[in-house]
Every structure is written in structure tokens, then in C-alpha cells.
gemmi code that builds the backbone of each chain (N, CA, C; Angstrom):
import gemmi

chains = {
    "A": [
        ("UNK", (-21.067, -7.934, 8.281), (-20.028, -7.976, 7.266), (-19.508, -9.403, 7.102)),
        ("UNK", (-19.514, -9.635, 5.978), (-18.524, -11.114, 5.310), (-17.240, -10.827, 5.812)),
        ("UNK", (-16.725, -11.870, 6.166), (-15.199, -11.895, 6.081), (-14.590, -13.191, 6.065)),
        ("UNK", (-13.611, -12.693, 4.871), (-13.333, -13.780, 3.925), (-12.471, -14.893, 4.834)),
        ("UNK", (-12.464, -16.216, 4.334), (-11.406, -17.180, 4.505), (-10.219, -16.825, 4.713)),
        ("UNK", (-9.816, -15.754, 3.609), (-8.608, -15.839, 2.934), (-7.812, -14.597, 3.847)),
        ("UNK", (-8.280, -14.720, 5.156), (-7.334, -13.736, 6.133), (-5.969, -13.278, 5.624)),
        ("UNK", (-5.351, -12.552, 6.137), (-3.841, -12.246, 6.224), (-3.473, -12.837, 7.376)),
        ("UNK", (-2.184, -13.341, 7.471), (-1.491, -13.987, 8.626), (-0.869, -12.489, 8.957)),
        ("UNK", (-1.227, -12.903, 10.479), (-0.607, -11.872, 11.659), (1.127, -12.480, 11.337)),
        ("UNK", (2.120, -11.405, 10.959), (3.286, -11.886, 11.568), (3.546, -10.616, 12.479)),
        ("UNK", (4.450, -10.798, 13.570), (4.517, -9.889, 14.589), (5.709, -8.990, 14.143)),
        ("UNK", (5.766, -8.007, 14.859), (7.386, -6.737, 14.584), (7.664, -6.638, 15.709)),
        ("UNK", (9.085, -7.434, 15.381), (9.649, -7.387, 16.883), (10.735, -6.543, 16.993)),
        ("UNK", (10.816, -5.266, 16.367), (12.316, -4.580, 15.952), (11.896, -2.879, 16.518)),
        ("UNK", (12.775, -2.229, 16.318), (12.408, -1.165, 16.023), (12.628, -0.392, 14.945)),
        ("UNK", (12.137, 0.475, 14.976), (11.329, 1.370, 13.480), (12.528, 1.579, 12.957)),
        ("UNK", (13.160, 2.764, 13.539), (14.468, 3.556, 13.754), (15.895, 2.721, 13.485)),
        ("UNK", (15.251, 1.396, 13.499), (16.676, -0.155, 13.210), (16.030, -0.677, 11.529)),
        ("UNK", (15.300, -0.292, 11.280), (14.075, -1.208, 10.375), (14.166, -0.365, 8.761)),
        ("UNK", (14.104, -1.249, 8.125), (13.802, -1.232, 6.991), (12.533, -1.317, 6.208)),
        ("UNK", (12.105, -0.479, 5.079), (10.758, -0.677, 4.634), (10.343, -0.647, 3.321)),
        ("UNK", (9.964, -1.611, 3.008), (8.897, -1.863, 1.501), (7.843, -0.984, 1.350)),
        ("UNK", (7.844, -1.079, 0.126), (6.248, -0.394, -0.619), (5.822, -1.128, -1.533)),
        ("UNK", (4.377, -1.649, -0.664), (4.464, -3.040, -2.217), (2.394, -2.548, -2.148)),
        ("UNK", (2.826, -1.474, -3.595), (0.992, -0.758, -4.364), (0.498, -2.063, -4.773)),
        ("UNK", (-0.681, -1.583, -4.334), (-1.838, -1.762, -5.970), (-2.700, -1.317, -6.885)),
        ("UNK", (-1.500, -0.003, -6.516), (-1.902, 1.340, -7.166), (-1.333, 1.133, -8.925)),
        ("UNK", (-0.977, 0.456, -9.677), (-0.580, 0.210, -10.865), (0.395, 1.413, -11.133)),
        ("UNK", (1.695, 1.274, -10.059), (2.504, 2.348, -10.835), (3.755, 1.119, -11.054)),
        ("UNK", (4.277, 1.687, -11.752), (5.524, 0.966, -12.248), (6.735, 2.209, -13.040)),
        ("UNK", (7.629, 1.716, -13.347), (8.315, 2.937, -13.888), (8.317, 3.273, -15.635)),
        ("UNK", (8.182, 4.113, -15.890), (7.953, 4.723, -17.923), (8.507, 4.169, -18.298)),
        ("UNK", (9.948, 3.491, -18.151), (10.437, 2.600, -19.256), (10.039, 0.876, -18.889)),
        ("UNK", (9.031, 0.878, -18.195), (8.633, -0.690, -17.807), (7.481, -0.930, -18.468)),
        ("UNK", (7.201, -1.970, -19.384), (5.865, -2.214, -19.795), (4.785, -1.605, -18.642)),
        ("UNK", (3.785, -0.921, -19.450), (2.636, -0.777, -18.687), (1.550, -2.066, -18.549)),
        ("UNK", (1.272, -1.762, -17.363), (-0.043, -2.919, -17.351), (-1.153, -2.848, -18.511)),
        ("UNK", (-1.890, -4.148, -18.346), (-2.240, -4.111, -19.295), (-3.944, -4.128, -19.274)),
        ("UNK", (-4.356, -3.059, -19.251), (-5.521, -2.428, -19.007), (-6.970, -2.954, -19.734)),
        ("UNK", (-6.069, -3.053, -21.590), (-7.326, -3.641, -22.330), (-7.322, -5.171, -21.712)),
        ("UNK", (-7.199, -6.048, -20.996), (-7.595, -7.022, -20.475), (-8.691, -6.904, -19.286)),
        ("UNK", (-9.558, -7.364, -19.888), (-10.724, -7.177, -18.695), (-10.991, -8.085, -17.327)),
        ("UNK", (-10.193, -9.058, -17.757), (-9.954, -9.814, -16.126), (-8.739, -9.189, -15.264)),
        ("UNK", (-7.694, -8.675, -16.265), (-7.240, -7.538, -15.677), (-5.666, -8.526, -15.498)),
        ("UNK", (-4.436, -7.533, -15.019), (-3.477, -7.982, -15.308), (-2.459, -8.434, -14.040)),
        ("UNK", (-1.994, -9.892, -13.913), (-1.653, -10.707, -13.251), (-0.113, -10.465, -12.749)),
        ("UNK", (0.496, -9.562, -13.629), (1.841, -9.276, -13.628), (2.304, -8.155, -12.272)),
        ("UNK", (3.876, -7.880, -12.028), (4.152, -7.201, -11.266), (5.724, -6.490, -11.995)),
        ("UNK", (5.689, -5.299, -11.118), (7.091, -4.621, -11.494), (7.902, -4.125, -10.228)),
        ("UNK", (9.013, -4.264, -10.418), (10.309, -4.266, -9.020), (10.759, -3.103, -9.675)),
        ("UNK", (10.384, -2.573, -8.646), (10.924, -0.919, -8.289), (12.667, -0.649, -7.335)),
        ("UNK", (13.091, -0.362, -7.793), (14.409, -0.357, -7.308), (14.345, 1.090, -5.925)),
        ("UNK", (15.407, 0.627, -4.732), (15.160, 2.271, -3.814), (16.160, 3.244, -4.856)),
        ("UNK", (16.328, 3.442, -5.471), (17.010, 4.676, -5.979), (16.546, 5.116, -6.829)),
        ("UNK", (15.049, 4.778, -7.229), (14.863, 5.115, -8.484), (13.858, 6.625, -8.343)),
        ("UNK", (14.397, 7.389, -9.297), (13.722, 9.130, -9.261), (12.352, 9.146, -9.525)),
        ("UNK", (11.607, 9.335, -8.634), (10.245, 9.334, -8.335), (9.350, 9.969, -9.505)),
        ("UNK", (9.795, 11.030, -10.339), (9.997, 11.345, -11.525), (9.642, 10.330, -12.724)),
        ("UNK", (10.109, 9.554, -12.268), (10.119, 8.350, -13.860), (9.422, 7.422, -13.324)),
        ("UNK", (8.382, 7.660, -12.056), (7.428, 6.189, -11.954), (6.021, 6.947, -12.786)),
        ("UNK", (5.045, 5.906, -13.041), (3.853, 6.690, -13.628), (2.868, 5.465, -13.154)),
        ("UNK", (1.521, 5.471, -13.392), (0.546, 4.789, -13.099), (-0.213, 4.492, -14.267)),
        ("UNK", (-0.119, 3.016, -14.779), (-1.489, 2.439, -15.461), (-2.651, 1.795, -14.570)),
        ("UNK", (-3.879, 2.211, -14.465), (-4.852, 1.260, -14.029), (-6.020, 2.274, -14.146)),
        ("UNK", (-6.773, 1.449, -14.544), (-7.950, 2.203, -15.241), (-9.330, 2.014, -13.862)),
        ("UNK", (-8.939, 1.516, -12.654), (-9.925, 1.471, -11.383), (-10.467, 2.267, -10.665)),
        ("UNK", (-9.196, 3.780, -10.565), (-9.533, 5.008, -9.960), (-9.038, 5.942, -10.636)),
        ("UNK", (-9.321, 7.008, -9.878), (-9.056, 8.394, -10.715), (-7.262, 8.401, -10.342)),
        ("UNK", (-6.540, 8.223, -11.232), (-4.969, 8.764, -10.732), (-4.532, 9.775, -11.365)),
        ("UNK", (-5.420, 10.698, -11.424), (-4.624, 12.631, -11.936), (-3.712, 13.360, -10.599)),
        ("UNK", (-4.053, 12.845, -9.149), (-3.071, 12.937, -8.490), (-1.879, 12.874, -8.416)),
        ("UNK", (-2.036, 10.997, -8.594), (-0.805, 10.271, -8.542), (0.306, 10.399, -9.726)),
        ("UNK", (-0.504, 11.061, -10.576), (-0.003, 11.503, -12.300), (0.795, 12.914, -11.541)),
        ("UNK", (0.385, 13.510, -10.868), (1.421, 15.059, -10.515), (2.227, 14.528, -9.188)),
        ("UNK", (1.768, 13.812, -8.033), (3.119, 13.514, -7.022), (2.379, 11.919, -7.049)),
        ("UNK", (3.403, 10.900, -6.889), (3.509, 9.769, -7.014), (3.247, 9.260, -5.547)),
        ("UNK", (3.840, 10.343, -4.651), (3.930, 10.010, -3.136), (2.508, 9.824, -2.439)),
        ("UNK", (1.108, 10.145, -3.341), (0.173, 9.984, -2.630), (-0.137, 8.481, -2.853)),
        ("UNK", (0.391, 7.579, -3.737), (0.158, 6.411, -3.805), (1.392, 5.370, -3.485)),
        ("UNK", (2.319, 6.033, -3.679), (3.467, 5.369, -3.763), (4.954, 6.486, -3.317)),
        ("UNK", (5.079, 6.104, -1.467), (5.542, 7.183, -1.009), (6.989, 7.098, -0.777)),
        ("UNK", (8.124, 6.966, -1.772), (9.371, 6.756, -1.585), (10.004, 7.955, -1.565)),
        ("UNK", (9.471, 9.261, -1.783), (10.088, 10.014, -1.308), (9.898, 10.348, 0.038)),
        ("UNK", (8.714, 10.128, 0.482), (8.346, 10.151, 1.700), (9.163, 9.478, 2.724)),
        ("UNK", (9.148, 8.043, 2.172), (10.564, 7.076, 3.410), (11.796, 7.581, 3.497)),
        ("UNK", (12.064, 8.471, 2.151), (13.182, 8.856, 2.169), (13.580, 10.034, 3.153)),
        ("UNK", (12.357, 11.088, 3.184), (12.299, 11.854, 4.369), (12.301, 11.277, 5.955)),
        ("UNK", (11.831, 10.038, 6.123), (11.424, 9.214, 7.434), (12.917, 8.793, 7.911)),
        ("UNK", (13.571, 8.363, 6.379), (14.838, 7.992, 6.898), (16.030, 8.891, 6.986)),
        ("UNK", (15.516, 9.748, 6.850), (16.397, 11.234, 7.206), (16.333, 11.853, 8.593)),
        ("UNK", (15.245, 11.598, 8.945), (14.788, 11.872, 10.551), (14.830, 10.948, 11.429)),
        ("UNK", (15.632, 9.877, 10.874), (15.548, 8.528, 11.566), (14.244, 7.917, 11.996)),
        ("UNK", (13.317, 8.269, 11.582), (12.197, 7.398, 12.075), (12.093, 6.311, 11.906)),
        ("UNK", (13.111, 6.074, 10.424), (12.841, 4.296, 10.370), (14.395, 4.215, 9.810)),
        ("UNK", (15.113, 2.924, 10.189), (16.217, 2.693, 9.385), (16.598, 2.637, 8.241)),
        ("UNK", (15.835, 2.739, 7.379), (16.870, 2.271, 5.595), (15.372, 2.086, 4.880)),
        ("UNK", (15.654, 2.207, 3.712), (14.821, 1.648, 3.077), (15.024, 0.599, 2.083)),
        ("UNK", (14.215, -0.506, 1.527), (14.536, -1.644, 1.495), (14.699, -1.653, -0.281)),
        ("UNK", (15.227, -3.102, -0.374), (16.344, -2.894, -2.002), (15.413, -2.809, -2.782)),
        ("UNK", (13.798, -3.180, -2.610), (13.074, -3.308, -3.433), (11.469, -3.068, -3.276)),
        ("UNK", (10.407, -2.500, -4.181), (9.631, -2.511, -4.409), (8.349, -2.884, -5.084)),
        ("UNK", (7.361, -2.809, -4.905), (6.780, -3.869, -5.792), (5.301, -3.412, -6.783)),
        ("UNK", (5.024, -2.848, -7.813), (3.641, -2.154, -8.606), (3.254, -3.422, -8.828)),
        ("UNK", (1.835, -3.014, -8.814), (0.780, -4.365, -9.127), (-0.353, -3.434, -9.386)),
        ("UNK", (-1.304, -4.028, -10.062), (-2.510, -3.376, -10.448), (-3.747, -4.326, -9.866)),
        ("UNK", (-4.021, -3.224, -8.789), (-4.902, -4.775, -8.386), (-6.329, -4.053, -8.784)),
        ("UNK", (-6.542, -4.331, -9.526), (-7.741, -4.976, -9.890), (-8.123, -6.465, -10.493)),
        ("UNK", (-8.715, -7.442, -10.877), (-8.579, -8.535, -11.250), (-9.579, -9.673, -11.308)),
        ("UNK", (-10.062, -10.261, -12.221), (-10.813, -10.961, -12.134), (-10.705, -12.042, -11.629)),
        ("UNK", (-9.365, -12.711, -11.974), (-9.003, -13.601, -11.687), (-8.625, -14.116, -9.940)),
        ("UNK", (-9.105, -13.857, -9.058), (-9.081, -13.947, -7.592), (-8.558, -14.696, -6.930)),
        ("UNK", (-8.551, -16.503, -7.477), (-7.480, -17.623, -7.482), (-5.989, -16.927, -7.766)),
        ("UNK", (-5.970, -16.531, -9.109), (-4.715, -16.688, -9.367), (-3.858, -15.273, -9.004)),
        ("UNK", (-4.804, -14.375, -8.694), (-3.924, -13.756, -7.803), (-3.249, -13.578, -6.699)),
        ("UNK", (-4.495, -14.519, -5.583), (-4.373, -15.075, -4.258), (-2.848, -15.819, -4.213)),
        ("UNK", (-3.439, -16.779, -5.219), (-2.529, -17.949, -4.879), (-0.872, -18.194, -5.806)),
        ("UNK", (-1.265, -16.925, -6.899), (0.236, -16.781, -7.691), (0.502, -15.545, -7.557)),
        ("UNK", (-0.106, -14.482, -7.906), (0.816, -13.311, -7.843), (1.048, -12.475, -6.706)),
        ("UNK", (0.366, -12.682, -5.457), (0.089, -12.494, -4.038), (1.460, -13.098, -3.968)),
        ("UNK", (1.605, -14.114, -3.548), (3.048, -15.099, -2.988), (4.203, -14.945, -3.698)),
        ("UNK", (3.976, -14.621, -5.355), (5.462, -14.377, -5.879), (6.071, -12.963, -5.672)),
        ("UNK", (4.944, -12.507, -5.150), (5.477, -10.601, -4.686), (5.624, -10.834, -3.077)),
        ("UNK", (5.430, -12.341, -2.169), (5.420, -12.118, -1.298), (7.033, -12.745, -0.644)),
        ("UNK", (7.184, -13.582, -1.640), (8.375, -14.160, -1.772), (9.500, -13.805, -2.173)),
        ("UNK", (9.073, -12.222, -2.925), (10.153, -12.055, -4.020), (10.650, -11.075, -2.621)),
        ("UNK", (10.191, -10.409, -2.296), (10.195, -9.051, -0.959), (10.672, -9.914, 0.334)),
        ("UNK", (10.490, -10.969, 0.578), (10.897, -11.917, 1.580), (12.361, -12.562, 1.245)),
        ("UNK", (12.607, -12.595, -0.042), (14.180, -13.373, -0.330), (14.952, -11.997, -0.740)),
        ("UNK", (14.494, -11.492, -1.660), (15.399, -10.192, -2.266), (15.426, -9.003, -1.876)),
        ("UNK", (14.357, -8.164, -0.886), (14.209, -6.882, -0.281), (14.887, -6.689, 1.039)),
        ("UNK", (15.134, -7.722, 1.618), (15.634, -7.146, 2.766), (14.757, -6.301, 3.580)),
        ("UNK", (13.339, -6.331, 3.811), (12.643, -5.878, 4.428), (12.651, -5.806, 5.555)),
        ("UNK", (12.133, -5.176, 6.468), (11.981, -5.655, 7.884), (10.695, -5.486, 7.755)),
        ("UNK", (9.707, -5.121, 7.298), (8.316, -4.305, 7.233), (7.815, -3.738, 5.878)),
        ("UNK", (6.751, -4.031, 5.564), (6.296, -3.877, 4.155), (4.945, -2.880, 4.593)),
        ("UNK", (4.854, -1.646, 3.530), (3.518, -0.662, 3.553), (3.045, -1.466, 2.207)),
        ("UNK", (1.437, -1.779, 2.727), (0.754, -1.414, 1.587), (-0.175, -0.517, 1.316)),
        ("UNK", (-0.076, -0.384, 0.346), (-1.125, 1.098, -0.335), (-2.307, 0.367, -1.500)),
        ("UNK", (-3.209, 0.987, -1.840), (-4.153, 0.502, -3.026), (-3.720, 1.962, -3.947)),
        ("UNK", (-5.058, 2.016, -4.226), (-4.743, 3.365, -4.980), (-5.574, 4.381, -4.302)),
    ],
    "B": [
        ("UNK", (9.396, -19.604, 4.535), (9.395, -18.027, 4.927), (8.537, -17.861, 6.172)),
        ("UNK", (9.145, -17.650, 7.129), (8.483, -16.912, 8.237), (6.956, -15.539, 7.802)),
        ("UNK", (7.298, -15.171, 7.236), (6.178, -14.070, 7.004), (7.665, -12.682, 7.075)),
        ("UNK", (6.250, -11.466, 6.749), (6.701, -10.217, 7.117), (6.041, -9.430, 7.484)),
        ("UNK", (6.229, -8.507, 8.224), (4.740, -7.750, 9.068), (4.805, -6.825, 8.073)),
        ("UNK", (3.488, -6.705, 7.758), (2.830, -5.632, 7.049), (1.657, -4.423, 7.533)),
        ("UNK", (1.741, -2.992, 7.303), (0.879, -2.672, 7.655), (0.369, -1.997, 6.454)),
        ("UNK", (-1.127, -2.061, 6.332), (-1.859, -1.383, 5.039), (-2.359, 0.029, 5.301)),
        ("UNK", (-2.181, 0.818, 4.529), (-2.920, 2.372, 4.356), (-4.193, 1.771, 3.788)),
        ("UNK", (-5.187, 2.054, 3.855), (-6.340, 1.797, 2.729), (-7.185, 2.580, 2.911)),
        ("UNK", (-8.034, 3.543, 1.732), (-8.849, 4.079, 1.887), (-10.342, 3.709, 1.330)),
        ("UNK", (-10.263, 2.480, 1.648), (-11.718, 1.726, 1.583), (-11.500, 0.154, 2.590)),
        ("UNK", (-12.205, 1.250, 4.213), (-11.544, 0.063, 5.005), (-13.005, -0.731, 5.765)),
        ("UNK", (-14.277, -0.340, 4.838), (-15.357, -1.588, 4.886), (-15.047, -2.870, 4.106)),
        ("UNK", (-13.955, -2.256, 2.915), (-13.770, -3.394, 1.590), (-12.486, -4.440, 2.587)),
        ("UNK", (-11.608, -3.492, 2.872), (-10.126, -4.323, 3.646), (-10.422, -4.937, 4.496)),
        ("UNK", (-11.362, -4.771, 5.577), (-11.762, -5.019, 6.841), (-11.928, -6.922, 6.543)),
        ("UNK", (-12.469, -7.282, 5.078), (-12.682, -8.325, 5.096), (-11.702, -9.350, 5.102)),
        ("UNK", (-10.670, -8.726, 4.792), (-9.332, -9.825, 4.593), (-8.558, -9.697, 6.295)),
        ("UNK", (-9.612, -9.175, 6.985), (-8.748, -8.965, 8.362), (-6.964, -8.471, 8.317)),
        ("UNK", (-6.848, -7.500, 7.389), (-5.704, -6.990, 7.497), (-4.794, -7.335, 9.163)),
        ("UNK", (-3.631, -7.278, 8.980), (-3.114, -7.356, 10.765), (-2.620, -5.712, 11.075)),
        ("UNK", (-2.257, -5.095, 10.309), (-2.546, -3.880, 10.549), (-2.757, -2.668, 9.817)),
        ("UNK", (-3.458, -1.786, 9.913), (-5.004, -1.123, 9.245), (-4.714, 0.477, 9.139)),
        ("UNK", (-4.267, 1.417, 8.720), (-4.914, 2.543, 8.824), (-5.801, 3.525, 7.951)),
        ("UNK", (-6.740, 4.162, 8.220), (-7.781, 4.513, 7.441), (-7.604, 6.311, 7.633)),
        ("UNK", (-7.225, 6.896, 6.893), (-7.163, 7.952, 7.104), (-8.214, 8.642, 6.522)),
        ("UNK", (-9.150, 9.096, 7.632), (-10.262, 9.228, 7.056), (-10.889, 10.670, 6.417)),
        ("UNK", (-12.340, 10.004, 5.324), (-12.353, 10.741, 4.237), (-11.367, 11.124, 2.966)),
        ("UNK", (-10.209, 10.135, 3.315), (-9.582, 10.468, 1.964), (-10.015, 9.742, 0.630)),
        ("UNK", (-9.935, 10.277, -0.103), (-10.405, 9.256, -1.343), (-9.725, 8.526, -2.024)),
        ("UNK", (-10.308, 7.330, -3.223), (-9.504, 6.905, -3.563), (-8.469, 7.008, -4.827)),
        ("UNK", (-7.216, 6.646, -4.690), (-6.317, 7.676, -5.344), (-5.480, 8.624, -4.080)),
        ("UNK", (-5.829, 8.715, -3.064), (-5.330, 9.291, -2.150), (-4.894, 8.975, -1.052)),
        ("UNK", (-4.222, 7.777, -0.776), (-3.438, 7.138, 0.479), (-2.977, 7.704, 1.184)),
        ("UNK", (-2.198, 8.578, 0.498), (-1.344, 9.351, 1.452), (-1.310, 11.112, 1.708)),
        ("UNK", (-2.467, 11.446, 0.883), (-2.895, 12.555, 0.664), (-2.945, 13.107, -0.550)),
        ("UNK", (-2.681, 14.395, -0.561), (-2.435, 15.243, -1.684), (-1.535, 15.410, -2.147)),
        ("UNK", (-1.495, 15.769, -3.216), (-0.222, 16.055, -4.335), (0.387, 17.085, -3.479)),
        ("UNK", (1.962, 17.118, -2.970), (2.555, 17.972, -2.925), (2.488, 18.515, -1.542)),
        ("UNK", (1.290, 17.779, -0.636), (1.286, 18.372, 0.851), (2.591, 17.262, 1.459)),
        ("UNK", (4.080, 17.237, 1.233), (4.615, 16.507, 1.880), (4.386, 16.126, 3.637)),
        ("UNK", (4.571, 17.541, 4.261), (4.282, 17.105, 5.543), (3.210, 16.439, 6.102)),
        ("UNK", (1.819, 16.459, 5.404), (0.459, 15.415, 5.800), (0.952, 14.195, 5.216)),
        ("UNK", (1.694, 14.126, 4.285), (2.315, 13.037, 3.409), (3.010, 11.890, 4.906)),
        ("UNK", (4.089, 12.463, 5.144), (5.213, 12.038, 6.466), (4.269, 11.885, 7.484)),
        ("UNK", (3.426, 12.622, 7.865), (2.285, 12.093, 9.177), (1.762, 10.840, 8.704)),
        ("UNK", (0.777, 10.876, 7.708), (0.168, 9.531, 7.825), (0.959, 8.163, 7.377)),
        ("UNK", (2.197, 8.698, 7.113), (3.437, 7.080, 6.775), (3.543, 7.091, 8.352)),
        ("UNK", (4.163, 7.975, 9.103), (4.349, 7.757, 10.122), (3.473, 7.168, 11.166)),
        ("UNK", (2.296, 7.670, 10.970), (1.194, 6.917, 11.935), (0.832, 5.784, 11.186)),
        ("UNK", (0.516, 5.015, 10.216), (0.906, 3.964, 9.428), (2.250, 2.841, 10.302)),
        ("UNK", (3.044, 3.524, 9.829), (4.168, 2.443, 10.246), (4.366, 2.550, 12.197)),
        ("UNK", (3.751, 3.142, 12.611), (3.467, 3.438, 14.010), (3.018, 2.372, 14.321)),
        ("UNK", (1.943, 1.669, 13.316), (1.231, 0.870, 14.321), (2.025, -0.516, 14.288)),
        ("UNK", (3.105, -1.031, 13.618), (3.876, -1.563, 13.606), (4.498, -1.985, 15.090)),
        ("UNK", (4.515, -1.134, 15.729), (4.985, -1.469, 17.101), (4.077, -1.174, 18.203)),
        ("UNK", (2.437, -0.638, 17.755), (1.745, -0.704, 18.647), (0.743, -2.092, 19.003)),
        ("UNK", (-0.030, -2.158, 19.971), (-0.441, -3.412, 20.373), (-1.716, -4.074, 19.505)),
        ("UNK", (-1.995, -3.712, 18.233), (-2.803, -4.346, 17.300), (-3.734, -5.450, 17.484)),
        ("UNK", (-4.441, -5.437, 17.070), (-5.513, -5.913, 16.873), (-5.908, -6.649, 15.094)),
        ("UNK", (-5.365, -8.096, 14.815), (-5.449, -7.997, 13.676), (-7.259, -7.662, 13.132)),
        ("UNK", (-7.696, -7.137, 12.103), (-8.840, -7.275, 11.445), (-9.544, -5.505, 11.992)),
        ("UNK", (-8.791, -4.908, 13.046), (-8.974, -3.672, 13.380), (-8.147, -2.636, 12.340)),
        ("UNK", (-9.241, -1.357, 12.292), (-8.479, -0.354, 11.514), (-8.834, 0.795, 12.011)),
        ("UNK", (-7.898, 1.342, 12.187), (-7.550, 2.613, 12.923), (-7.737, 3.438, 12.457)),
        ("UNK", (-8.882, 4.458, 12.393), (-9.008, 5.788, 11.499), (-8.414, 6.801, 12.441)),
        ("UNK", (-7.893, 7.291, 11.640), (-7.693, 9.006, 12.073), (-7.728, 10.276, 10.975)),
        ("UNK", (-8.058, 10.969, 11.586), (-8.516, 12.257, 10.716), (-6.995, 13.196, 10.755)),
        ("UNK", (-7.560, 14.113, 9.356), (-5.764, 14.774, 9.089), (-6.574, 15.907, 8.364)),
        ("UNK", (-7.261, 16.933, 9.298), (-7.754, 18.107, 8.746), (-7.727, 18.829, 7.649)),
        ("UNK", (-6.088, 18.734, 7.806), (-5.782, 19.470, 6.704), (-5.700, 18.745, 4.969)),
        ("UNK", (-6.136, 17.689, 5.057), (-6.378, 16.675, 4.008), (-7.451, 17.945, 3.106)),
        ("UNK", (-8.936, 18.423, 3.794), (-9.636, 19.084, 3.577), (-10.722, 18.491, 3.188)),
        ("UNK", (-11.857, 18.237, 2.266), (-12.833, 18.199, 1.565), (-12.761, 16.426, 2.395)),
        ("UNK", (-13.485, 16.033, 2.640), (-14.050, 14.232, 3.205), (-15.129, 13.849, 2.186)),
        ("UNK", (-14.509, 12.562, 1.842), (-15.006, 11.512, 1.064), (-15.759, 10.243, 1.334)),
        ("UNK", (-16.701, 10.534, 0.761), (-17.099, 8.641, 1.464), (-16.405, 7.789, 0.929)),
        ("UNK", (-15.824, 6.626, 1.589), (-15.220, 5.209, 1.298), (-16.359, 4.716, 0.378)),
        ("UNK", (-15.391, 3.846, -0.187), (-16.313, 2.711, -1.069), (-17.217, 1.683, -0.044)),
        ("UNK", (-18.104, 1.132, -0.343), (-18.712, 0.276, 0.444), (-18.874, -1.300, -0.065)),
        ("UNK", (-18.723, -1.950, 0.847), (-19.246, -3.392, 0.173), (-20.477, -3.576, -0.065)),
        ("UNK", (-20.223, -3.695, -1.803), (-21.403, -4.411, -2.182), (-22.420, -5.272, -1.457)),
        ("UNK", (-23.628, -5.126, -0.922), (-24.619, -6.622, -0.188), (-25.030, -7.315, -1.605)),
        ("UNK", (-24.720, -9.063, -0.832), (-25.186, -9.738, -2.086), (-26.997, -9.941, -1.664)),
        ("UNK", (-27.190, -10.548, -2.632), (-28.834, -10.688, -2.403), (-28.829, -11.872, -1.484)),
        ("UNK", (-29.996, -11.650, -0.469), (-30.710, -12.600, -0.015), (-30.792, -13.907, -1.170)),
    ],
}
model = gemmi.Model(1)
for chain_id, residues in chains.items():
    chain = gemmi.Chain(chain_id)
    for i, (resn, *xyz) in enumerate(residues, 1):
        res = gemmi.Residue()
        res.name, res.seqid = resn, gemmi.SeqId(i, " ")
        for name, pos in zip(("N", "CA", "C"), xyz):
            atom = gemmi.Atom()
            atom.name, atom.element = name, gemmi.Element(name[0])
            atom.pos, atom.b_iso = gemmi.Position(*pos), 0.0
            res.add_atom(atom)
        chain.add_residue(res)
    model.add_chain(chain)
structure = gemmi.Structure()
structure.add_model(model)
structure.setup_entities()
């Protein structure tokens, strides 16, 4: 197997779960019905992202991305994008809180630079200054 | 920015494996579209977040991915595979 340059940096968790806060940052292309949808007829595919708020009714998120089958994720959202799920975790205390913010992306993309190196870091930055994270899930689709 | 620890669900973890994720879980045979399971099975839903964010505090291995099976998922899927480029 290849494996790329372009590692992920190890950062460590030094907390506990049950104290901790948590992100959901897809690249499952959901975003919420009143948020522009991605933009699909682009065939290098779309560079953009959408901030998902924690309060928002799981109800009103939906999925553009034309990569996999999402007739699932079209009836419960939680198989791609599980905020009701944290919300149960943080009911049982398994994890502390959940964090101010979220993040839809559609990853598919031609563009591999500029996702790496721009829309990778501005979702990595945006979740690092404004989420209050302690710990970020990611999901694909 | 210091970083933030992340751990990935992925259900194509020949494709993830390459970015050496730091931490991995593969719940296996699910397909894709299905991270976290099925529509509406909440409780398989809460297991695999939980074993997910589990590994958060277990002793990891970055570029390792941890499969585990969740029976009741039902029907097993093959993962996507990486493309071989040509010789």
C-alpha cells in the first residue's frame, strides 16, 4: 500500500471523555435545507463548507453529494452525521457537552491541493478557534 | 494551533489507511453511506460513536484501524479498495 506524504498529525487526548466535548466535522455533504446546497454540477467538485450549529433539529439537515448512495442518510441523518447520537452520549455522560459547532463538507474533489491546503485548515481552524472542541469525529459518507 | 485529536469512523479503511489517520475505526462490512449504521437502529448507532470515541483514550497506534464487527448491522459489504496504479 501507498501511503501518502500528507499524514495526519498525531495530536494526543489528554482529558477525559465524560469532561470532553465533541465535534462532527462530515464529508458526508450534509448541511442544513435552508443552507445553499453543494454544488454537485461542478465536476472538480465543491471547495466550500457549512457550520452546523449544536442545537440545530436533525430534521432540517439534508445531504447533497452525488459520491454515494445517501437514501439512508435522506431518512436518519445519524448514520452519517450523529448529533442526535452525542446527544444521547451526553445524556449518559459518556462524554461532556457537545461542541458549539459543526462542520458539512462534500468531500469529493478534484482539486486535492486546494483542499489539503485551504479547505482542510479553514475547517481546521475554524473548529480550533470557534468550537470549543476537545475532540473532533470524523465521518465520510 | 496546537492541533485537536481526532478520531475517524470510515468505512473504506484500505482508502484512509493511507493518510495514516491517528485514530481509525472500521466498523466492519458497513457500507458506504453507513458510518454509523442504519437508519433508525439508534442503539448500534450509540455503540459504534462510543467505541469510536473510545479510542480517544486508548493506547493508539497512529495509521492503525480498528475493525470491529456489530452483528446486528446485518447484510456485510465489501469496502472500497484502492485503486493499483500501473506498473
Amino acid at each position: 500500500m501507498t501511503i501518502s506524504r500528507k499524514c495526519v498529525p498525531f495530536t494526543p487526548f489528554e482529558r477525559e471523555l465524560s469532561k470532553s466535548t465533541i465535534a462532527i466535522v462530515t464529508a458526508g455533504g450534509v448541511h442544513l435545507k435552508d443552507q445553499e446546497p453543494f454544488n454537485i454540477a461542478d465536476e472538480l467538485g465543491d471547495l466550500t463548507y457549512r457550520e452546523i450549529l449544536p442545537d440545530v433539529d436533525s430534521s432540517q439537515l439534508m445531504v447533497t453529494h452525488h459520491h454515494y448512495d445517501h437514501t439512508d442518510a435522506d431518512q436518519d441523518i445519524n448514520v452519517v452525521f450523529p448529533i442526535d447520537v452525542l446527544r444521547d452520549l451526553e445524556v449518559e455522560g459518556f462524554i461532556g457537552g457537545i461542541a458549539n459547532k459543526h462542520i458539512g463538507y462534500m468531500g469529493y474533489t478534484m482539486q486535492l491541493k486546494a483542499m489539503y491546503e485551504g479547505t482542510a485548515r479553514e475547517i481546521a481552524n475554524d473548529i480550533d478557534k470557534t468550537s470549543r472542541a476537545d475532540a473532533v469525529v470524523l465521518t465520510g459518507g | 494551533m496546537k492541533g485537536i485529536p481526532t478520531v475517524l469512523i470510515t468505512v473504506s479503511p484500505e482508502v484512509s489507511a493511507q493518510m495514516r489517520p491517528p485514530r481509525a475505526l472500521y466498523p466492519k462490512g458497513f457500507k458506504v453511506g453507513n458510518s454509523l449504521g442504519l437508519p433508525g437502529m439508534r442503539e448500534l448507532q450509540k455503540q459504534v460513536l462510543r467505541d469510536a470515541l473510545g479510542l480517544l483514550t486508548d493506547d493508539t497506534r497512529p495509521g492503525s484501524i480498528k475493525t470491529i464487527e456489530y452483528p446486528e448491522y446485518g447484510e456485510q459489504y465489501e469496502p472500497p479498495r484502492v485503486r493499483k496504479s500501473a506498473a
